[in-house]
Structure formats: structure tokens, C-alpha cells
TORTOR-582715 format. One record per residue (C-alpha): z, y, x. Coordinates in pm, whole numbers. Example, Ala and Ser with C-alpha at 12.3 -4.5 7.8 and 13.67 -1.06 7.14 Angstrom:
REC        z        y        x
REC      780     -450     1230
REC      714     -106     1367
//
This chain:
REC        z        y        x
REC        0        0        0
REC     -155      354      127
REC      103      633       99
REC        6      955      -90
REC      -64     1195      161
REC      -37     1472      -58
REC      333     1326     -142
REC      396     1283      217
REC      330     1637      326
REC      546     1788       21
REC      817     1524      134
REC      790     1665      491
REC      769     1997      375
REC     1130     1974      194
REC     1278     1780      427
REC     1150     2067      721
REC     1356     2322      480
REC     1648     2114      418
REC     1718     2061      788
REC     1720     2389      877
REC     1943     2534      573
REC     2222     2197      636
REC     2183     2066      986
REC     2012     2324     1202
REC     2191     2674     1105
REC     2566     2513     1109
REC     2724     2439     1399
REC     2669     2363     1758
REC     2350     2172     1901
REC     2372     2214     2316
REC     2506     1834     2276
REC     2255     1744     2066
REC     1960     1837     2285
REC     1913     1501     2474
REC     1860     1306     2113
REC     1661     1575     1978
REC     1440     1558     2311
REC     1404     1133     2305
REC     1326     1156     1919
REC     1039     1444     1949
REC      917     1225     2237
REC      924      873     2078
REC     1000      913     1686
REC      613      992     1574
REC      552      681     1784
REC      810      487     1694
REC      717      585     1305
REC      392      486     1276
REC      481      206     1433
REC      730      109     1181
REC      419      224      904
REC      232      -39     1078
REC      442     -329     1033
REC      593     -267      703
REC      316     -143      517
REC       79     -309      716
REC     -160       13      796
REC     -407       61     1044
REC     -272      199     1348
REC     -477      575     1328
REC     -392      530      956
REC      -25      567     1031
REC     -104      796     1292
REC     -260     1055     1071
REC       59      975      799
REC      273     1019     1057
REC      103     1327     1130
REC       71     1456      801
REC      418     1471      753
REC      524     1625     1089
REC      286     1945     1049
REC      486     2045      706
REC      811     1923      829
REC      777     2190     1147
REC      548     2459      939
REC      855     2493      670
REC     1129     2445      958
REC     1011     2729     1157
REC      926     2949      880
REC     1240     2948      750
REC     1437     2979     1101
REC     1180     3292     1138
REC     1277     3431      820
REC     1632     3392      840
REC     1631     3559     1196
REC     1442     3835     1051
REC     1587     3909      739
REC     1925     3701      692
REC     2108     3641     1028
REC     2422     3782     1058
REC     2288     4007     1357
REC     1959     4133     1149
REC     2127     4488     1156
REC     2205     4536     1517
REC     1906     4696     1703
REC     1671     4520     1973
REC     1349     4377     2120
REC     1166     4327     1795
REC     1067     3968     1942
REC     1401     3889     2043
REC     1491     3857     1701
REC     1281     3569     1655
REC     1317     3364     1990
REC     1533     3349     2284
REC     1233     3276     2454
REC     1189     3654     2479
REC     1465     3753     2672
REC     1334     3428     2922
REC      989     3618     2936
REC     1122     3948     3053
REC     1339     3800     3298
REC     1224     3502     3476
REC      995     3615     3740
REC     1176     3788     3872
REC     1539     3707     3769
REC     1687     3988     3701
REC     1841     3929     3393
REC     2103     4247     3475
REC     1848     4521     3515
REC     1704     4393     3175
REC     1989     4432     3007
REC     2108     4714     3151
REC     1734     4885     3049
REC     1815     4767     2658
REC     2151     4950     2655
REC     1984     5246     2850
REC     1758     5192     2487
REC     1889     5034     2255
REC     2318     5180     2312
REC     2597     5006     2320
REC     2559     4732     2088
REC     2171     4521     2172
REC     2046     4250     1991
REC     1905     4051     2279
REC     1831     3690     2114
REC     1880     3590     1774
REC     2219     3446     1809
REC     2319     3678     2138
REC     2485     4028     2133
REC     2521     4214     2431
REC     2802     4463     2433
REC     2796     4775     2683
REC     3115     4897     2514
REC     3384     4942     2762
REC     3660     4925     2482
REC     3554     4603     2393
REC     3662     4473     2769
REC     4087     4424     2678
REC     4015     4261     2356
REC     3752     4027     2427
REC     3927     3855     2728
REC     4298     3947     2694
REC     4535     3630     2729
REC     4573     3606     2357
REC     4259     3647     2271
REC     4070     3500     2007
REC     3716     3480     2111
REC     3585     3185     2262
REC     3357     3050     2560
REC     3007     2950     2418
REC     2831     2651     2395
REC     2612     2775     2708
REC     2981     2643     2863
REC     2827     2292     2786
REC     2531     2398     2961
REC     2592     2073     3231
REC     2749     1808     2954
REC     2880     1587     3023
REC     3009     1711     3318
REC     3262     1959     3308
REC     3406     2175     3592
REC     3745     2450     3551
REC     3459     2719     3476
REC     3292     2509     3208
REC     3577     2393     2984
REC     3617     2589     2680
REC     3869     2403     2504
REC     4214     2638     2607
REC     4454     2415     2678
REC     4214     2145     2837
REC     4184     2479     3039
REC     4532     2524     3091
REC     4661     2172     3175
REC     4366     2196     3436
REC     4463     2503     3616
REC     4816     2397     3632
REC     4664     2025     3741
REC     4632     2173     4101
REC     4448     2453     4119
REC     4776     2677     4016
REC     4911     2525     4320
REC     4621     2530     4527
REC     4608     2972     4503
REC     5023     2995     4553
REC     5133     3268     4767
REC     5253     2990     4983
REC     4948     2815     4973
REC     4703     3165     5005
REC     4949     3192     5385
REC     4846     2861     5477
REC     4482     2971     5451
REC     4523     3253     5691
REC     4422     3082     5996
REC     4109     2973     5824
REC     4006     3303     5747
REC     4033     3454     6072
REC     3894     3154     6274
REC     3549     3235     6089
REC     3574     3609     6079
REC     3602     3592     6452
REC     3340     3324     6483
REC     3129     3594     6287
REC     3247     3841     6545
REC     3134     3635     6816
REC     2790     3573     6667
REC     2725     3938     6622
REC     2881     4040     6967
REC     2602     3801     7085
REC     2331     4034     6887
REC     2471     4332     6992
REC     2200     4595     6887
REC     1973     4384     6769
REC     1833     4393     6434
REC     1992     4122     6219
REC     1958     3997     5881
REC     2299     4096     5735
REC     2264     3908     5410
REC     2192     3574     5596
REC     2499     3591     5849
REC     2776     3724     5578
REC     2580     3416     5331
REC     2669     3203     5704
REC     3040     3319     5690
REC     3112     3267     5302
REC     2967     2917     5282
REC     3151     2817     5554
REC     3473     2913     5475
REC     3440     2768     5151
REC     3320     2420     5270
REC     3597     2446     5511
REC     3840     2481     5185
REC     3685     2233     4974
REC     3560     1963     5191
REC     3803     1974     5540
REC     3499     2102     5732
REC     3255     2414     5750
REC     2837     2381     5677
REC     2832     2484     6093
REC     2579     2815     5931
REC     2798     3028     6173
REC     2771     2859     6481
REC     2432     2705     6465
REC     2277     3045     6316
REC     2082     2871     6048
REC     2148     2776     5715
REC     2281     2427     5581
REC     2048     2176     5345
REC     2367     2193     5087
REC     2333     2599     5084
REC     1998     2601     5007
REC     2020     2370     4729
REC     2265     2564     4542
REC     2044     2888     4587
REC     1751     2639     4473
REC     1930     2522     4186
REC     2013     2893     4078
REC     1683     3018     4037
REC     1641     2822     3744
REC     1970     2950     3587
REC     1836     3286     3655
REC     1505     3177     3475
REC     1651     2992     3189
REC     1969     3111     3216
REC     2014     3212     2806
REC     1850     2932     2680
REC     2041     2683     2890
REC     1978     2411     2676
REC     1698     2347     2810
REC     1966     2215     3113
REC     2025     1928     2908
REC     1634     1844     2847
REC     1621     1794     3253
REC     1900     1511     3241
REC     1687     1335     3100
REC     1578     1288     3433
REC     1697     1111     3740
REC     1999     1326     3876
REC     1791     1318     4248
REC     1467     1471     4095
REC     1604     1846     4106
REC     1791     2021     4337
REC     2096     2086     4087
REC     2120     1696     4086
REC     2082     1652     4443
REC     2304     1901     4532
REC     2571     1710     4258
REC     2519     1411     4475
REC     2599     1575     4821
REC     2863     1681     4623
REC     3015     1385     4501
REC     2986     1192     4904
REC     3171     1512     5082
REC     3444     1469     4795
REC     3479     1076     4885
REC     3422     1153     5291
REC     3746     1402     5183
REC     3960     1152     4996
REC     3979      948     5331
REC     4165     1185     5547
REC     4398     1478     5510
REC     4301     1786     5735
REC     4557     1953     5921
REC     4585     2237     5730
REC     4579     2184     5338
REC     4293     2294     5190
REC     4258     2365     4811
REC     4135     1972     4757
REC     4464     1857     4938
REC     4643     2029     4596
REC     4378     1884     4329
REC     4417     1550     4527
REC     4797     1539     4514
REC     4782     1656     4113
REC     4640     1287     4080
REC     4369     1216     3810
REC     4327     1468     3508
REC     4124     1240     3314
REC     4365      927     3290
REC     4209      559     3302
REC     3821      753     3256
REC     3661      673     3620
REC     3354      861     3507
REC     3464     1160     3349
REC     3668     1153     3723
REC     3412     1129     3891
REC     3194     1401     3733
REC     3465     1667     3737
REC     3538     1617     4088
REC     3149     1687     4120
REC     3146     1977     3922
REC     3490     2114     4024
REC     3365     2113     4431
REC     3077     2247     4328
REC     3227     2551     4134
REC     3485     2610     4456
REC     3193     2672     4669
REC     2945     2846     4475
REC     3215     3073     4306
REC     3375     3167     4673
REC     3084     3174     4841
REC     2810     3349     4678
REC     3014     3605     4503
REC     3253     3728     4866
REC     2912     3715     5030
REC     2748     3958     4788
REC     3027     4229     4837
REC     3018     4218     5196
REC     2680     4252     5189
REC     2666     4588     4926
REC     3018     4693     5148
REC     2814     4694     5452
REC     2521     4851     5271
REC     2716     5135     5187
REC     2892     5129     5532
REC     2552     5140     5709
REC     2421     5439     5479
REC     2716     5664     5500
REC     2897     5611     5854
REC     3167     5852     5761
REC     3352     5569     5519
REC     3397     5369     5834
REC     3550     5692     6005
REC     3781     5712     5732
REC     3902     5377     5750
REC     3925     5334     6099
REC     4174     5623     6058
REC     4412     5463     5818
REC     4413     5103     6020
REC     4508     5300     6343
REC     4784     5510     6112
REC     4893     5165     6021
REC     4898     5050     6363
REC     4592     4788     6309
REC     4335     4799     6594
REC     4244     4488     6727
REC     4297     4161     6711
REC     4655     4123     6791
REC     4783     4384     6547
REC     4593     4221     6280
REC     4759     4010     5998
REC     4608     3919     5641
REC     4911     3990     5472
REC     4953     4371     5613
REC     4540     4443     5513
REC     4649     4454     5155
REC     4859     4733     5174
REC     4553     4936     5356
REC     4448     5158     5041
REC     4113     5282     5165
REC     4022     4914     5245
REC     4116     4841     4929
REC     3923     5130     4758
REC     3607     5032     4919
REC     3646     4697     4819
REC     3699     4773     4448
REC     3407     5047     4470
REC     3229     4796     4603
REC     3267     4540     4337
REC     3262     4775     4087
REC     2889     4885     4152
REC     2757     4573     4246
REC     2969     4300     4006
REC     2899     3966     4184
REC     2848     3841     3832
REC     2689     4168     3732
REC     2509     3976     3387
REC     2847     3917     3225
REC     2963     3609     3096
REC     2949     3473     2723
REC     3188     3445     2436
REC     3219     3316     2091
REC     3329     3549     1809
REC     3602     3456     1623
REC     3465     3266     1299
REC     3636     3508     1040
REC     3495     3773     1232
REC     3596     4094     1448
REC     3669     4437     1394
REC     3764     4684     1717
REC     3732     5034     1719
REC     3558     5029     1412
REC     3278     4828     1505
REC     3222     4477     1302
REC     3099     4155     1464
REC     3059     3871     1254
REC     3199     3517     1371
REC     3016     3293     1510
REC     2782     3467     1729
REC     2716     3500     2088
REC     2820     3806     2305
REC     2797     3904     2666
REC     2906     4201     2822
REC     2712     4268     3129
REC     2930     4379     3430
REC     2715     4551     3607
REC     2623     4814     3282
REC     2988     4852     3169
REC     3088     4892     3511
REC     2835     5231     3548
REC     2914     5332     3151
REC     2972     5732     3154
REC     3253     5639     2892
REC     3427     5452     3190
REC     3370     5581     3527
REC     3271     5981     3606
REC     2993     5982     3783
REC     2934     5612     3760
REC     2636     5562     3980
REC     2781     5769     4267
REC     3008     5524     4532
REC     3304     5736     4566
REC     3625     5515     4708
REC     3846     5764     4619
REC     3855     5726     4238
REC     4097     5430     4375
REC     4323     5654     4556
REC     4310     6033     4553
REC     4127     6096     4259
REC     4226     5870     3962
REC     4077     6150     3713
REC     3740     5938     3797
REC     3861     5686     3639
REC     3822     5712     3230
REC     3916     5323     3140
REC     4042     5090     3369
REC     3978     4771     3146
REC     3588     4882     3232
REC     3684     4726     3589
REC     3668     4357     3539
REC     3481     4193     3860
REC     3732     3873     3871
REC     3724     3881     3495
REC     4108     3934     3307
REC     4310     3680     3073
REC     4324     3299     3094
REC     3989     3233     3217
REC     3996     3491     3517
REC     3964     3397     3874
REC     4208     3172     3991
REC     4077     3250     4362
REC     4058     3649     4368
REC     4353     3677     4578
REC     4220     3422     4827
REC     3888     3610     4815
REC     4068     3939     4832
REC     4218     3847     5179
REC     3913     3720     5314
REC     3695     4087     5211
REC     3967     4270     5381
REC     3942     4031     5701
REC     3606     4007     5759
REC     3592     4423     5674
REC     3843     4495     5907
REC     3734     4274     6240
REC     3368     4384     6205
REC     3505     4738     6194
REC     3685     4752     6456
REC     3484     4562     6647
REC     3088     4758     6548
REC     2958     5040     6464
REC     2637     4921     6166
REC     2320     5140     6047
REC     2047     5044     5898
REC     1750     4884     6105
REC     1439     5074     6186
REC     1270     5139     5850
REC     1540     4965     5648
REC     1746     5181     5321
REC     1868     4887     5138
REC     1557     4913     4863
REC     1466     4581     4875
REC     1871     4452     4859
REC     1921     4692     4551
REC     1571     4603     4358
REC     1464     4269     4483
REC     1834     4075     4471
REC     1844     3812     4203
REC     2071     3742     3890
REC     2093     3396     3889
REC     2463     3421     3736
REC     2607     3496     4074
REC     2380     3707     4332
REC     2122     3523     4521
REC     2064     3879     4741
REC     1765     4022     4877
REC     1701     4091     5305
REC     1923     4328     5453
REC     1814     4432     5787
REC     2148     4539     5998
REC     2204     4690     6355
REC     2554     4588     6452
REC     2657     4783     6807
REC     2920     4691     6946
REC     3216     4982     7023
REC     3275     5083     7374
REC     3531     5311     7305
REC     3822     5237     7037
REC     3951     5536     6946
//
């Protein structure tokens, strides 16, 4: 018996309405993705197949059945997801890209060739204001005010599903559930950042600040490539404090395999980076096909080379090992947060200290009299070389301090935000309404250079941290390490290590810019890829003959 065809398109038709009014507009799908993908790739097949056997058709006859119901079933799927963007979403009011109300797929267009998903943004608010529709589900929100709220400790927004973005595996960064968050942190991380434990990294810190030191001594007035050397000095520290041992990037002068897969793997987060879903389509793969997975598996055998010996100095995996398993009796689940959880230590300590060295030297390089300045204060404070230096007495250095926050303040190592859920019943601040359930980032880098924050926001002017506080408008604008539970657990750790490696190269070189070099390329080439992957800088470090 032949089916109606007519009867199987109005079937497919329906059906294409009904699963986008009570299956595709409620709830959360980033898990989902993998089935969806393995029934779009064998379901028609599998179908007609089925048509084949059971109603004993000819194969193109159940083909073109097959087919006749999947052209409705998408036609009346997407029409209605297009018309309930345009007209019905909860969002439909907010202004935007006129095709970012429709697709996601927009935002990807504008941003992946270049990856700089930032400077987009930051050219909608410059548009759009404050409040930018820039997907149909995603809100971006240049409102300082909105900072305290949305990521106090009590808050009640949410991390997104782009959290799930690597499902199954989960990392400190990725869990969204609270208090799986909080039993985690306290599972040996908490330990791991102690004041205690921060002294016992000390000697880490100025082993490879002086091993930087050494490498630039060697280069003395010789044009460098400042981004690649400070890259060198953050990777290894950070391999040093997850794995026992350093990448050798400082001492050999070149990068590591393992560096250059994370940067790799990054691009395509700075591609795809709001629709990560699509994340979940490529592990469908083998984990060694892409450098993400590849770099998961180097991973995974430097966490079990660690497990077999105990370094002589603790290092942050010496706490996480002693905390014992988090996910009792499940190996695998283990296993893959161990992955994800080495991986987040050295990507978030790494790429993010090495992008504000590199803008602090930038902005050391172009105006030499905010090295003059600070060289002042360490010698009031009796720092001047080696032997008078200590971590713990840098902190109290204010101007170091200032430039730091400066620093981090114009060039947010994160500078694209990161994403929350709104609460479901909704969310009213300042007299602005957000409805629940939607998407929101607030982009760092924007809210960081808002008027309504910061007096003259685009101007780097250290002194708004000490002398002149009246430059400062809204403190809660100033979030590089984020605030409230899900902050950084390491930004006192990477706090020490800014002021170190600030502090030894100052009193050690004079910098300027190389021959033809004015930090263009660093400020409009650098890519968001969630951290920084950052652009050439071309440095002269000289070293000082007189110390004065």
C-alpha cells in the first residue's frame, strides 16, 4: 500500500509546527545536539528504509515519501522559528542587526574572519546603546549598573547553556550548577590559592621572571617579539603549576606543540564562539581529529605523568590530588574533569597574565615617563634589584598596582564578556526589564570604556587608581577577574606574578617600540577567541647601565 503523498506532506507539515511550538522553543538543546546531528544524518535513511520493508515500496519510492515529508516538516519548522523571532520572542523589542534577529549565524558572519567578536560588539553599543539585540536568544548589556547585580554572590542569574559547550566534560569554569560549583572550589582549588599556598609559589614566580630576564639580557637591544616571549613566560609558569614542569618556551626560545594547540583550538571559539553548539556536532568525531581533542589528550598523559610523583614544591595539582576524587566511584566523569580542569589552569593563567603584560609593556614602551614614575616609588620603597625584591612587599607598591588595573581595565583579557541566564520570572534593575530565560553578555572591554563609568575612558591614566579617584564614576564597571561565586579563584596568584615580572624587567630595561612599530597591529589585529590570542609586538629591551 502507496501512502498519500498529499497526506504525507500535510502530516509533515503539522508535525514541523508542532515541534517547534512543544519541543524546540522550551527548554535547553546544547545536550541534545549530538542526537539531533546522528538523526538528520541517518533518519531519512533509516526511514525509507523502514518504508521499504514494511510497506514493501520501491526503494526511490520511499525515497521521494521520505522526502516529501521532510520538505514540509522543515518549510513549517523554520517558518515558524522565523516568525516567532521576528514578531513574538521575548527580545522582539530590544534593538539590533535586523538579521540577528533571525539567526545566530549573523553575529558568526561578522565575526569570524577575523575574530574579533569584542570590536563587534563594542560597534553595536557604539549603535545600537546600551541594551543590543545581538542573536535571537542573546542580549548584550553595555550597562555598567547592571555589573553588581548580575554577578553578585547572591545572585540570581545563571551561567548558560554555552557552559555545556564541551559536554560531557566539565571543568571549574564550565559547571553551572552552584553548589556542584561550590563543593568543587572547596574540593582543592580553595586550598590550592591559600595565602599559605600563594607563598609557596613565590619561588616559582621569580625563577621564570629571572629566566625571562636572562633571555632578554641576552637580546639586549635587539628587536624582539614581545608578545611571543611574555606568551614564553606565562605558559611556563603555568605548566610548571599544573603539571610539576614548565613547556621549556623560555629557555629554548620557541614555542611548545601543547601551546600552539590551545591557540589552535581557540580560533574556532573565536569563530563559533556564540553558536557553540556546533562544539558538540565535532564530537561526533574522533577526539584526535582536532586540535581541541588533541590538546585534551596531551592533557590527560601530563595529568597521569603528574599523579606518579610529587614535586618539591606543591603545585596547585598537589591540592586537587590530595582533595581525592570529586566524582565518587565515576572513573570517567574523573577522568574528563581532570582533562578539562588542567586544561582551564593553563589556558586561564596563561593566556590572560600574558595579554596584560603585553598591553602593560605597550603602554610602557609608548609613554617612557610611567616607567620613570615607578621606578621612583620602588626606590622610595627601597626595591631595586634583585635582593630587595619580595612578592609579598610588590603589592603594597600603588603605582604598580595602578598600572596593572589600568592595564586590565583597557584591555580585559576576556574583553567579550561572559554569558548568563536570566532569572525565569524575569528581571527588573534600574528600571530596565529583561525577561527570563534569555541570554546576556556584558562585554568587558565596552563597559570597561563606558563614559557612565570611567572619565575619559579611552585615555590610560594610572592615576584614577591613586591620586585621582574622581575618574572613577562606578567601580562595579571594573570587573577583569569577574566578582561573586564564579570569579577567579587564581587572581591573587596572577596578581603576584604581573607585579614580578613588571618589576624585574623594570629595573632591569629600559623598552620602546622597534623601528617602525606603534602597537597598531597589537591593538587592531589581536584576536577574541574568549581569552586574547594577541597580535606581534615588536619590542627593544636595553638593558640599564646606570640604576638610579
Amino acid at each position: 500500500m502507496e501512502p498519500n503523498l498529499l497526506v504525507v506532506a500535510g502530516a509533515g507539515a503539522v508535525f514541523g509546527l508542532l515541534a517547534h511550538w512543544f519541543w524546540f522553543i522550551r527548554g535547553e538543546h546544547m545536550k541534545w545536539i549530538r542526537p539531533y546531528a546522528l538523526t538528520i544524518i541517518f533518519g531519512p535513511g533509516l526511514a525509507a528504509a523502514g518504508l521499504c520493508h514494511y510497506l514493501d515500496l520501491t526503494f526511490l519510492r520511499a525515497c521521494l515519501t521520505v522526502l516529501v515529508a521532510i520538505v514540509p516538516f522543515c518549510a513549517t519548522l523554520f517558518s515558524s522559528i522565523a516568525i516567532y523571532r521576528l514578531y513574538f520572542h521575548p527580545l522582539r523589542n530590544f534593538p539590533g542587526p535586523p538579521a540577528a534577529r533571525l539567526t545566530q549565524f549573523a553575529h558568526v558572519r561578522e565575526v569570524a574572519a577575523k575574530c574579533d567578536n569584542f570590536r563587534h560588539l563594542d560597534k553595536l553599543h557604539a549603535q545600537y546603546g546600551e541594551y543590543v539585540r545581538a542573536g535571537p536568544n542573546l542580549l548584550s548589556i553595555a550597562d555598567p549598573d547592571w555589573v553588581e547585580p548580575v554577578h553578585k554572590a547572591q545572585t540570581k542569574f545563571e551561567k548558560s547553556e554555552w557552559y555545556d559547550g564541551g559536554y560531557p566534560m566539565t571543568t571549574l569554569h564550565q559547571m553551572r550548577d552552584k553548589a556542584m560549583h561550590d563543593r568543587r572550589r572547596r574540593h582543592g582549588w580553595d586550598q590550592a590559592f591559600t595565602t599559605k599556598s600563594l607563598r609557596a609559589y613565590d619561588s616559582r614566580l621569580i625563577k621564570y621572571a629571572d629566566t625571562l630576564v636572562d633571555q632578554i639580557r641576552k637580546r639586549s637591544g635587539e628587536v624582539v617579539n614581545g608578545t611571543s616571549w611574555l606568551n614564553y613566560l606565562a605558559f611556563d609558569v603555568m605548566g610548571d603549576m599544573a603539571f610539576g614542569r614548565s613547556f621549556e618556551a623560555l629557555e629554548k626560545g620557541e614555542s611548545h606543540f601543547y601551546i600552539d594547540l590551545i591557540h589552535n583550538s581557540a580560533h574556532l571559539i573565536g569563530m563559533l564562539g556564540t553558536v557553540s553548539w556546533i562544539l558538540q556536532v565535532l564530537r561526533l568525531f574522533p577526539i584526535s581529529w582536532t586540535a581541541g581533542g588533541r590538546m585534551l589528550l596531551y592533557s590527560e598523559q601530563c595529568v597521569d605523568e603528574r599523579r606518579k610523583y610529587e614535586p618539591k614544591e606543591p603545585d596547585v595539582m598537589s591540592h586537587i590530588f590530595a582533595a581525592g576524587d570529586f566524582f565518587k566511584g565515576d572513573k570517567k566523569m574523573e577522568r574528563l574533569l581532570l582533562m578539562g580542569d588542567s586544561r582551564l589552569l593553563i589556558v586561564a593563567g596563561s593566556d590572560t597574565t600574558a595579554t596584560t603584560l603585553i598591553y602593560l609593556f605597550y603602554h610602557l614602551a609608548k609613554d617612557p615617563s610611567l616607567v620613570e614614575k615607578l621606578r621612583a616609588e620602588l626606590k622610595e620603597k627601597n626595591i631595586e634589584n634583585n635582593e630587595s625584591l619580595s612578592v609579598s612587599a610588590l603589592q603594597y607598591v600603588d603605582y604598580l598596582n595602578a598600572l596593572i588595573n589600568e592595564t586590565l581595565r583597557m584591555h580585559p583579557p576576556v574583553p567579550g564578556g561572559v554569558s548568563r541566564l536570566t532569572p525565569r520570572d524575569g528581571v527588573v534593575i534600574n528600571g530596565q526589564h529583561l525577561p527570563g530565560g534569555v541570554q546576556i553578555i556584558g562585554p568587558h572591554y565596552t563597559i570597561q570604556r563606558s563614559p557612565r563609568a570611567f572619565v575619559k575612558p579611552n585615555e590610560f591614566i594610572p592615576e584614577r587608581w591613586t591620586t585621582k579617584p574622581e575618574l572613577i564614576l562606578n567601580k562595579n564597571a571594573f570587573f577583569p577577574f569577574s566578582i561573586g561565586k564564579f570569579s577567579c579563584i587564581g587572581k591573587q596568584f596572577a596578581l603576584n606574578e604581573l607585579r614580578t615580572v613588571v618589576t624585574k624587567m623594570v629595573l632591569e630595561f629600559d623598552v620602546a617600540f622597534a623601528p617602525g612599530e606603534d602597537g597598531t597591529k597589537l591593538l587592531t589585529e589581536s584576536k577574541d577567541v574568549f581569552t586574547m590570542s594577541n597580535a606581534e609586538l615588536r619590542l627593544i629591551w636595553t638593558e640599564r647601565t646606570k640604576k638610579d
